[in-house]
Structures are given as structure tokens and as C-alpha cells.
N, C-alpha and C positions, 0 to 999 in steps of 0.2 A: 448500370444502376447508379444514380447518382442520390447518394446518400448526403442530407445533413450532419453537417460535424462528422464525416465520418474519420477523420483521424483521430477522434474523441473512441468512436466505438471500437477501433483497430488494437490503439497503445491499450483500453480495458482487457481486451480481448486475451491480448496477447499477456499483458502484466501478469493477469488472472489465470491462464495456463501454465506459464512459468512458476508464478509463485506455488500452486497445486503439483504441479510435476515435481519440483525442489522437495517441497515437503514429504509427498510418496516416498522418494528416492530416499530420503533422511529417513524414515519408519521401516521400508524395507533392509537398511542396511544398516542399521545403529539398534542397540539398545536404550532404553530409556535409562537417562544418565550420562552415556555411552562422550568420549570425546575423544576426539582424534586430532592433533596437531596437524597443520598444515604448514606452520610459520611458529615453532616452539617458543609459549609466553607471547606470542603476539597474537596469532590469530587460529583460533582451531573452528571444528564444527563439531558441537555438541548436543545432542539431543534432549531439549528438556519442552516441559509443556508446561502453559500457565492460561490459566482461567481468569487472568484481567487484563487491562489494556495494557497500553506504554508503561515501560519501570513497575508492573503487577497492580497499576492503578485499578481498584474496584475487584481487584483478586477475589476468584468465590462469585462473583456475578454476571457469570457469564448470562445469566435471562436478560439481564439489563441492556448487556453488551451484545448480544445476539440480536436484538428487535433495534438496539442503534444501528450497526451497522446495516441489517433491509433497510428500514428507513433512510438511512443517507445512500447509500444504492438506490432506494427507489424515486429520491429525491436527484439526486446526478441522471439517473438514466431521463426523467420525466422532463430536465433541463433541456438536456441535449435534443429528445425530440420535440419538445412544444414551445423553447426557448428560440431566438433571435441565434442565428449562424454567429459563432465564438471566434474569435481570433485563433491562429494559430497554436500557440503556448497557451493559451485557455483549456482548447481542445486538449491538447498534449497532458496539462496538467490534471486535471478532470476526470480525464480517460485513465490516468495511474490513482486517482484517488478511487475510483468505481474499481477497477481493477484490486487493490489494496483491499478495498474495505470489503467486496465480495470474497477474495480468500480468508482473509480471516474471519468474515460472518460465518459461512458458509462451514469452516471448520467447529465453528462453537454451535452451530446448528446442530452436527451430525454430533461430534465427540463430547464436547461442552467444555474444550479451552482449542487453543492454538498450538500448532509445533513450531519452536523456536528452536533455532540452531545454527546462526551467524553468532560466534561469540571472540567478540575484540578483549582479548584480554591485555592487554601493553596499557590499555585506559580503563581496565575495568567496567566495562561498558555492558547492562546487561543483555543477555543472549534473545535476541530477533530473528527476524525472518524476512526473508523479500517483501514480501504485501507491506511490512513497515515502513522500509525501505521505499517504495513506490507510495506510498501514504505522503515520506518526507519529501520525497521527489516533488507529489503531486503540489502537498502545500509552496516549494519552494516557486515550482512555474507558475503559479496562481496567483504569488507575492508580483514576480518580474512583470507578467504578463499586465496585474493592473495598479501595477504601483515605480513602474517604471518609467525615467522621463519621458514626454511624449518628444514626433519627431519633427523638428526643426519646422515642415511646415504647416503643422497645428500651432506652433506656437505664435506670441502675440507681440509684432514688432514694438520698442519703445520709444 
């Protein structure tokens, strides 16, 4: 089967498993609160959950934040199939922003917040979760992908 963009549907595929499996794992085996050093004062996993986006933006609104995230889901998915074949790092990027934004839709669907529990403590940084992570990924390959110099021969001798 020769799928369009399918390295688009692969990296969601799999981000979106990952990041669902991660969180299971952190509810089966932590308390709410719960933290456990891995790297003391640098880096533990802690179990906490938040009902808004990035840094608790829109904290409490998870309706808002639950029909954004299907929509830019259904929006990425509809790309890939009825859009123009994407460059590679497009797909890649894309395919972790679908991936992303379906784990933490998907969790404010059923629970009405997300499970966070990557927490960088050495920067105070607050507590995430993979699907963030794959969110910043996605935007960072979407940046390269079309805002990177073009190559040598598109460009325009002088």
C-alpha cells in the first residue's frame, strides 16, 4: 500500500501511542502528587494533572481546550489526506503535532485535564508530558522544514 505522507501518519501514530502508554504507566504507578527523583533537584517524575494548556494557560477550560485540540487533529489529519505530498520534515513535523495534540485532546475528552509528569526541576520548568514535547518537536520541524535556506540549486545566480 502506498500511502500519501505516510511518514506523516507513522511519527502520529507512534507519538500518540507513546505519549498514551507514558501516561498509563505514570497513573498506574504514582499517586496524584506523587514524585520520584530520577536525577535529585534536577529531574524527577511527578504526577500532577492540569486542565489548561502550556504554563496552565486557560486552566479550568478544558471545553475550549478539548474541541481545539479535534479540530487541529482534524485539521492536520484532512491535510495530509487531501493536501499536496509534504516534504519530508513536514511530514515528520506534522505527524508529531497530530500525534501531540490527539494525546492530550483525547485525555481532556475522557478525564477533562491532562497527566503531566516530566518535571525539570534545575530550571523550574513546569511539569509536561510527551504529547508537549512532540507538540514542541512538531512546531520546531515545521519551522526548518519551511523556513530554512533553500538548496544551492533553487537558488538565483547573481
Amino acid at each position: 500500500m502506498n500511502f500519501k505522507n505516510s511518514i506523516f501518519w507513522i511519527v502520529a501514530v507512534i507519538s500518540f501511542v507513546f505519549d498514551q502508554l507514558t501516561k498509563y504507566w505514570v497513573v498506574q504507578n504514582f499517586n496524584l502528587g506523587e514524585t520520584r527523583p530520577l536525577i535529585v533537584g534536577f529531574f524527577h517524575l511527578t504526577y500532577v494533572t492540569n486542565t489548561g494548556a502550556a504554563f496552565s494557560i486557560l486552566a479550568g477550560r478544558a471545553d475550549i481546550l478539548r474541541w481545539l485540540s479535534l479540530l487541529v487533529s482534524l485539521c492536520l489529519m484532512a491535510y495530509a489526506l487531501f493536501g499536496n505530498k509534504l516534504k519530508k520534515l513536514e511530514q515528520i513535523g506534522y505527524g508529531f503535532l497530530l500525534g501531540g495534540a490527539l494525546g492530550n485532546g483525547i485525555d481532556r475528552f475522557i478525564a477533562g485535564s491532562v497527566v503531566d509528569f516530566l518535571d525539570f526541576r534545575l530550571i523550574r520548568f513546569p511539569v509536561f508530558n510527551f504529547a508537549d514535547v512532540f507538540i514542541n518537536i512538531g512546531i520546531i520541524c515545521w519551522l526548518i522544514a519551511n523556513f530554512s535556506e533553500p538548496s544551492n540549486s533553487s537558488r538565483n545566480p547573481r
